[in-house]
N, CA, C and O of each residue as an XYZ file, in Angstrom:
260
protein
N      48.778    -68.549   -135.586
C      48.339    -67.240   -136.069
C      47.347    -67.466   -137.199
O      47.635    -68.323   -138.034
N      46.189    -66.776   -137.316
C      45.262    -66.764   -138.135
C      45.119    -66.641   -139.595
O      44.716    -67.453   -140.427
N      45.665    -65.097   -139.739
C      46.035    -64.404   -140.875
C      47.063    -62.976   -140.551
O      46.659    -62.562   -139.465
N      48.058    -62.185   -140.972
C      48.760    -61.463   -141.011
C      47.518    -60.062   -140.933
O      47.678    -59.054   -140.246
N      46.312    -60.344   -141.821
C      45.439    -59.391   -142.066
C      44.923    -59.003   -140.373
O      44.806    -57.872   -139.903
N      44.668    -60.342   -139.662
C      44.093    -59.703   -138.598
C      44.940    -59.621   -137.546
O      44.939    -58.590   -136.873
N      45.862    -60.764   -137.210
C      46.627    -60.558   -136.252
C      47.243    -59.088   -136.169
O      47.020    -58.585   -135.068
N      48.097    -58.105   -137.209
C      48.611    -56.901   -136.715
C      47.678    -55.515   -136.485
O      48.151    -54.422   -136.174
N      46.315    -55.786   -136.696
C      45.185    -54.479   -135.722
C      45.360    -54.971   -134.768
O      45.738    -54.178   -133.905
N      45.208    -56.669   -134.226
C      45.195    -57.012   -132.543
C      46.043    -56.877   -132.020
O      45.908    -56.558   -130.839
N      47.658    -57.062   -132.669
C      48.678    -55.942   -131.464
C      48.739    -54.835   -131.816
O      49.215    -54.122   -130.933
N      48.420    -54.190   -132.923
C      48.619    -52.483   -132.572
C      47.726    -52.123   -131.478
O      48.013    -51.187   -130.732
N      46.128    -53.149   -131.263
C      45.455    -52.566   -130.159
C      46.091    -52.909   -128.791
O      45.641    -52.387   -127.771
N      47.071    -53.727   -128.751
C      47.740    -54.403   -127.237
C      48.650    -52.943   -127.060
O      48.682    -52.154   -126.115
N      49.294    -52.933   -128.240
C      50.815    -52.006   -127.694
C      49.980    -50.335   -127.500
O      50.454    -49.484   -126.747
N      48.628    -50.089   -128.364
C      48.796    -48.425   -128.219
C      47.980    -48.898   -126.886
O      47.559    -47.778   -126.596
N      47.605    -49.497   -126.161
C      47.114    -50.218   -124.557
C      47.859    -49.754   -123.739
O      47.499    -48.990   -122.843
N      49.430    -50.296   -123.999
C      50.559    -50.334   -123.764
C      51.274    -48.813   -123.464
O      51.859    -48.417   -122.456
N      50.997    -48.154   -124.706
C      51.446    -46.959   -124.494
C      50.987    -46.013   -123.885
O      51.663    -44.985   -123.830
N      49.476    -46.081   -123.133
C      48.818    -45.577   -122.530
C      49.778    -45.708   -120.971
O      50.187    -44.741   -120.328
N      49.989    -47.254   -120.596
C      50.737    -47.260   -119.040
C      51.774    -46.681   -119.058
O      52.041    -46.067   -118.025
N      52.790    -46.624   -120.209
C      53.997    -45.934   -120.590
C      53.929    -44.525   -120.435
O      54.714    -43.766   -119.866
N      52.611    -44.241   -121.178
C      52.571    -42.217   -120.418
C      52.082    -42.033   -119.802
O      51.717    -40.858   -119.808
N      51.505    -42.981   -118.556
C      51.436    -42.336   -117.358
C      52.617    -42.793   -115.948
O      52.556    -42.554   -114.741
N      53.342    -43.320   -116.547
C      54.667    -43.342   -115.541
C      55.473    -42.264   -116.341
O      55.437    -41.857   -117.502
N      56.551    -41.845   -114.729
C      57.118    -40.476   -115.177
C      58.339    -40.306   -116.395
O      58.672    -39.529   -117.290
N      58.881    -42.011   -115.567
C      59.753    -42.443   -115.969
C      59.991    -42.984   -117.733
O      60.963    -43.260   -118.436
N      58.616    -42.939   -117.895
C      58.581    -44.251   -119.416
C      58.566    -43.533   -120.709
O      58.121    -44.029   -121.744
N      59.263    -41.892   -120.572
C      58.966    -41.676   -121.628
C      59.369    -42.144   -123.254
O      58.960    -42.128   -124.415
N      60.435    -42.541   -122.420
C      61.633    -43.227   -123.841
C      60.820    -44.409   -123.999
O      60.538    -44.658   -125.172
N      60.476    -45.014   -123.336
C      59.918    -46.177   -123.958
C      58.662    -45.991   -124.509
O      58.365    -46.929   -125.249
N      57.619    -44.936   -124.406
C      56.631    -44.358   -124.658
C      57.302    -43.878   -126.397
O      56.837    -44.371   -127.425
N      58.176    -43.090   -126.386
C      58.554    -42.933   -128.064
C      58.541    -43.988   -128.600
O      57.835    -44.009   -129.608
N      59.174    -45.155   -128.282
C      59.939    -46.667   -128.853
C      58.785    -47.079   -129.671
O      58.693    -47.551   -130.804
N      57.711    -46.680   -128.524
C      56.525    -47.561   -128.892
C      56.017    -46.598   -130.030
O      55.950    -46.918   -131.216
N      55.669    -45.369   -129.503
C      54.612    -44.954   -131.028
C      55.397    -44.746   -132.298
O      54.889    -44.508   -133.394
N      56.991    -44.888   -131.983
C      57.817    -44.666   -133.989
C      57.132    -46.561   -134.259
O      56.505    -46.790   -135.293
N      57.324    -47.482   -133.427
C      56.930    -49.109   -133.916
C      55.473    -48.940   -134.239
O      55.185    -49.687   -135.174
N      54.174    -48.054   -133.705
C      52.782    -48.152   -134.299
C      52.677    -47.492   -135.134
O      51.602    -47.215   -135.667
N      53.961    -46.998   -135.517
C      53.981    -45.703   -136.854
C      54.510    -46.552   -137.851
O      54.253    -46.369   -139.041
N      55.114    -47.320   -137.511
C      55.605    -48.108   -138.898
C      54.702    -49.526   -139.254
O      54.735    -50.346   -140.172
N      53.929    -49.364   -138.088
C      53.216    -50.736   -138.692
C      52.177    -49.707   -139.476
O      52.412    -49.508   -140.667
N      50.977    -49.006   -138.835
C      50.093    -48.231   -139.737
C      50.840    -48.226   -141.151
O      50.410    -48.924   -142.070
N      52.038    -47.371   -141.306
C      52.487    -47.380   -142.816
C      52.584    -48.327   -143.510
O      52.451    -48.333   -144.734
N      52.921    -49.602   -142.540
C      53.381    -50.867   -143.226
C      51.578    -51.510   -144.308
O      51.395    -51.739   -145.503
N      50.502    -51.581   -142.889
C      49.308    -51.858   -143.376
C      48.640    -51.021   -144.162
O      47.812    -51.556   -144.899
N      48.787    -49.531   -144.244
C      48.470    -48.867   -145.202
C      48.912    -49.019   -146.461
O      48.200    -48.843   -147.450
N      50.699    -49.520   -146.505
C      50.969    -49.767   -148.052
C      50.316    -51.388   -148.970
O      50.116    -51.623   -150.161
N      50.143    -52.263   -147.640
C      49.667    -53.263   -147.798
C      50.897    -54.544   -147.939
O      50.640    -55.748   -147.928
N      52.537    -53.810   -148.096
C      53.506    -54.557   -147.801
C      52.953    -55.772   -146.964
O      52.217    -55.516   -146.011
N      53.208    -56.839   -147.209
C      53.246    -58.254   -146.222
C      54.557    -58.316   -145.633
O      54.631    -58.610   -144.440
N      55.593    -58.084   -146.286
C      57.089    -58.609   -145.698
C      57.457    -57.025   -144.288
O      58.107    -57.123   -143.248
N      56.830    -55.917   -144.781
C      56.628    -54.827   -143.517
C      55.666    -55.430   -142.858
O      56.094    -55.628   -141.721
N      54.926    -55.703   -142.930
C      53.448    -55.848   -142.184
C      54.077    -56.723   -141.166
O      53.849    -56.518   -139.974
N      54.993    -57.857   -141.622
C      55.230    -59.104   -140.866
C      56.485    -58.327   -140.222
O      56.755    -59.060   -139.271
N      56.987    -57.748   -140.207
C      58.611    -56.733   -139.744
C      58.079    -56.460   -138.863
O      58.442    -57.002   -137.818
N      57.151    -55.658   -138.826
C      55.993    -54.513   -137.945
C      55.462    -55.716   -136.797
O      55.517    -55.718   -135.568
N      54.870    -56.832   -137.884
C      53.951    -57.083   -136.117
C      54.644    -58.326   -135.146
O      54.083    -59.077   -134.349
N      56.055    -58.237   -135.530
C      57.107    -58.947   -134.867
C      57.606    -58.015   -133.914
O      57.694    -58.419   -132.754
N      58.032    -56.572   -134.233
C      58.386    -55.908   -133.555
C      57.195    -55.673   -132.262
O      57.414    -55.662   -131.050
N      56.178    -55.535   -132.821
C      54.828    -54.594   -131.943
C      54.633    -56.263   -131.011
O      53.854    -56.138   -130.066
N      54.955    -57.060   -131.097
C      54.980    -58.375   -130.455
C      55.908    -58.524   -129.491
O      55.622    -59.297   -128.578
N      56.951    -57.973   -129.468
C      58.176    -57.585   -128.515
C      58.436    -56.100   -127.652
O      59.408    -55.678   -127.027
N      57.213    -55.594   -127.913
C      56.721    -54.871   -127.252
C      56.192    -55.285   -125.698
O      55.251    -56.061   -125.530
N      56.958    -54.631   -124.555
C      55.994    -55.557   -123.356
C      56.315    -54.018   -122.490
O      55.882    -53.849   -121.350
């Protein structure tokens, strides 16, 4: 991994990717929430500038599939 700075924009851009296939199956809506409360907490995480969230956040958004 590079830096924490860039690696968590490059999976928030994988997972909200992600959440795009999630709302268009009928079925995915629950997993469609899962995903945008996890891109909601990373944004907050990188907005506060937390590192120990930031790194919470892009572990989770990494286990995202």
């Amino acid at each position: 991994m590079s830096n924490l700075a860039e690696e968590l924009p490059k999976e928030q851009r994988r997972v909200r990717e992600l959440l795009e296939i999630y709302n268009a199956i009928p079925s995915g809506q629950f997993g469609a929430l899962m995903i945008r409360q996890a891109l909601s907490r990373a944004e907050q995480a990188a907005a506060s500038g937390d590192a120990v969230e930031m790194l919470r956040s892009y572990e989770e958004l990494k286990g995202c599939q």
